[in-house]
N, C-alpha and C positions, 0 to 999 in steps of 0.2 A: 554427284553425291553430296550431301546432304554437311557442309563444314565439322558440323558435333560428329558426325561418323569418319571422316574422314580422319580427324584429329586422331581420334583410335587406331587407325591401320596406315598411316602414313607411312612408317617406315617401313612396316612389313610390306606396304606395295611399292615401296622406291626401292627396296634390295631384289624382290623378286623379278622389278623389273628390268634393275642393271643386270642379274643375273643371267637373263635372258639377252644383255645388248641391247636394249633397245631407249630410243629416245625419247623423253616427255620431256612434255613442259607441263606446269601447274597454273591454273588461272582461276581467280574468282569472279565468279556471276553473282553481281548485284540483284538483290530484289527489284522490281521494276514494276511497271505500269502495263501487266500484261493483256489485263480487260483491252486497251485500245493496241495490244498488239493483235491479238486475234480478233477484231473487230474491227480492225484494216483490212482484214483480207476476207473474212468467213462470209459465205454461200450459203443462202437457203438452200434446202435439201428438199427435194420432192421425193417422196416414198409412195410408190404405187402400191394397189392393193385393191382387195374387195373395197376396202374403207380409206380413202388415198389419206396420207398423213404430210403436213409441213413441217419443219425443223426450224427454227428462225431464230434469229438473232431480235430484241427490242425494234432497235431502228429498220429491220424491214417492214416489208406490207403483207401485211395477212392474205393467207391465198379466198379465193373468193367461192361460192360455192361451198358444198358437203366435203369439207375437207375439214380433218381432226388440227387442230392450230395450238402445237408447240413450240412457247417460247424457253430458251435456253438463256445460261449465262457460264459458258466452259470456259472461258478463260485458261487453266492450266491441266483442267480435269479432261478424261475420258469420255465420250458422249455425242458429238455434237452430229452423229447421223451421216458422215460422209465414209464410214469404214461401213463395211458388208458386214458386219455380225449386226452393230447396230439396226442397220436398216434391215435386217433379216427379222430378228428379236422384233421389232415394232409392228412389222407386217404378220408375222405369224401373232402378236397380241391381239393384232387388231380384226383377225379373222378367226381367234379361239374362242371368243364371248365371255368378258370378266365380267357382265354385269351384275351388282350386288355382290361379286365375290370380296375376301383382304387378300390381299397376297406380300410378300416381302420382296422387294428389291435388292439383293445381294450383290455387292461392289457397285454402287450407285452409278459412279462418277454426279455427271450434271443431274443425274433425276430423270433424264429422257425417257425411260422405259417407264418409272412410278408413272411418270406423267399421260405418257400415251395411255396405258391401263386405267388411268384413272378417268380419261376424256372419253376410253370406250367403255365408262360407267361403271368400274372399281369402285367400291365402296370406300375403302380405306388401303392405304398402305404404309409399310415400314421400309424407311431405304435406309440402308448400311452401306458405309465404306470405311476403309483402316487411313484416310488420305483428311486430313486438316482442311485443303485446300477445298478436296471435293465435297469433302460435307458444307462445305460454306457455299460452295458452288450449287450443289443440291437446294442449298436452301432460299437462293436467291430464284432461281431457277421456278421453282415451285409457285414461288411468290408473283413471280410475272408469269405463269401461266393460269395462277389465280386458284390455285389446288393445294395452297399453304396449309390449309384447316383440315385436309384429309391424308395429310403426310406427315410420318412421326421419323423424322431423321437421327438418325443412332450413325455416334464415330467411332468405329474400333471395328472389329471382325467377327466371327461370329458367336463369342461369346456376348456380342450385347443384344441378343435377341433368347429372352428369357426361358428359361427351361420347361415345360409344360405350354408355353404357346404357341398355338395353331392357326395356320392360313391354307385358305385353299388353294392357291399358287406361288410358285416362287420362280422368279426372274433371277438369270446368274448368268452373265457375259463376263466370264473371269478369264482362268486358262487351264488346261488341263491338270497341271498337279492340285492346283486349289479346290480345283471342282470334285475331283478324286475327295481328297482331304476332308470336304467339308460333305461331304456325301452321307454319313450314317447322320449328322444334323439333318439334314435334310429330309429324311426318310422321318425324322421324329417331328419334325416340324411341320408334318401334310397327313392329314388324313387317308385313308387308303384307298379315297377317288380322288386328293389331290393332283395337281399337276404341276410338274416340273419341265420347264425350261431355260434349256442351256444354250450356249456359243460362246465363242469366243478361242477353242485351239482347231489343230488342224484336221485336214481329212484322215491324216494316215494315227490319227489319237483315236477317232471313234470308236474303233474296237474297245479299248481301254477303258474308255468313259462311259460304255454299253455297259462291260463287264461289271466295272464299279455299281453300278447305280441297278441292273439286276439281282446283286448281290446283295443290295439294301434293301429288296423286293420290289422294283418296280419294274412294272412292263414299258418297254421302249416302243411307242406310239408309231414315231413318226424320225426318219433322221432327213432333212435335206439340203 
């Protein structure tokens, strides 16, 4: 948690904790140099697909061949292609045909998804995230895969994507109450051949996230 919010609820979570018995300790975590901590460890990511896709950190090697080549810079953000929503969301981009479409990226993290969209010939996109870290990450992100000039990064949620503007698709690997949530935006933000793609909660949500997004009038394509 974050020191400025903690400062606020201190006490109320150290009485509700005695209350309950139980034991904490308190510790702060330094800012740190977390680019070379996840750049100790992190894995290209191979994404199969009609249109196979790389994930990459800078210092790897580019995959060779017709392969889509994203580079990333996630550091502390969400993104980096090794979770199964991610790499679902990319393959299904990359086998839905953006070409010439805008579409919006909804909760960025690194950009991974603008990015794939935009390498399977997206015209333009918008990435949003409510995350400091990740819009910085997004925008570093962009820059080393060289699609700086076709990505308009906005930090905050979803009011910062302007009211009367339209894309033909929109990316949201969030989680179920958000996606709920941001749902009638959604429905105002696509034209009515737009498309929308989700991931990110669980199997036993789909019901839920069906019902929402019929409700805003849209037909559910595809769930898998």
């Amino acid at each position: 948690i974050q020191q400025e919010c903690f400062d606020e609820c201190r006490e109320e979570v150290e009485q509700l904790l005695a209350s309950q018995q139980v034991d904490f300790q308190v510790a702060d975590v330094e800012q740190q140099n977390w680019n070379a901590e996840w750049e100790s460890g992190f894995e290209p990511v191979d994404v199969a697909g009609e249109r196979p896709i790389r994930i990459r950190a800078p210092h790897h090697t580019p995959a060779e061949g017709d392969v889509i080549d994203v580079v990333i810079a996630p550091r502390m953000s969400f993104g980096t292609g090794h979770h199964a929503t991610t790499a679902l969301m990319s393959q299904t981009i990359a086998s839905t045909g953006v070409e010439g479409l805008r579409g919006l990226d909804m909760g960025c993290g690194t950009g991974v998804l603008a990015i794939v969209a935009l390498k399977c010939g997206a015209e333009q996109m918008v990435a949003v995230d409510i995350d400091d870290w990740a819009c910085d990450s997004c925008r570093d992100s962009i820059a080393l895969s060289g699609v700086a000039d076709r990505v308009d990064v906005r930090c905050g949620s979803i009011e910062q994507v302007v009211a009367g503007e339209q894309f033909d698709f929109i990316l949201a690997n969030i989680n179920r109450n958000i996606l709920i949530s941001m749902m009638p935006s959604f429905s105002t933000l696509l034209p009515a051949e737009g498309l929308l793609l989700m991931s990110g909660f669980l199997r036993e949500d789909v019901p839920y996230i069906e019902a929402s997004a019929m409700e805003q009038g849209f037909t559910v394509e595809n769930i898998i």
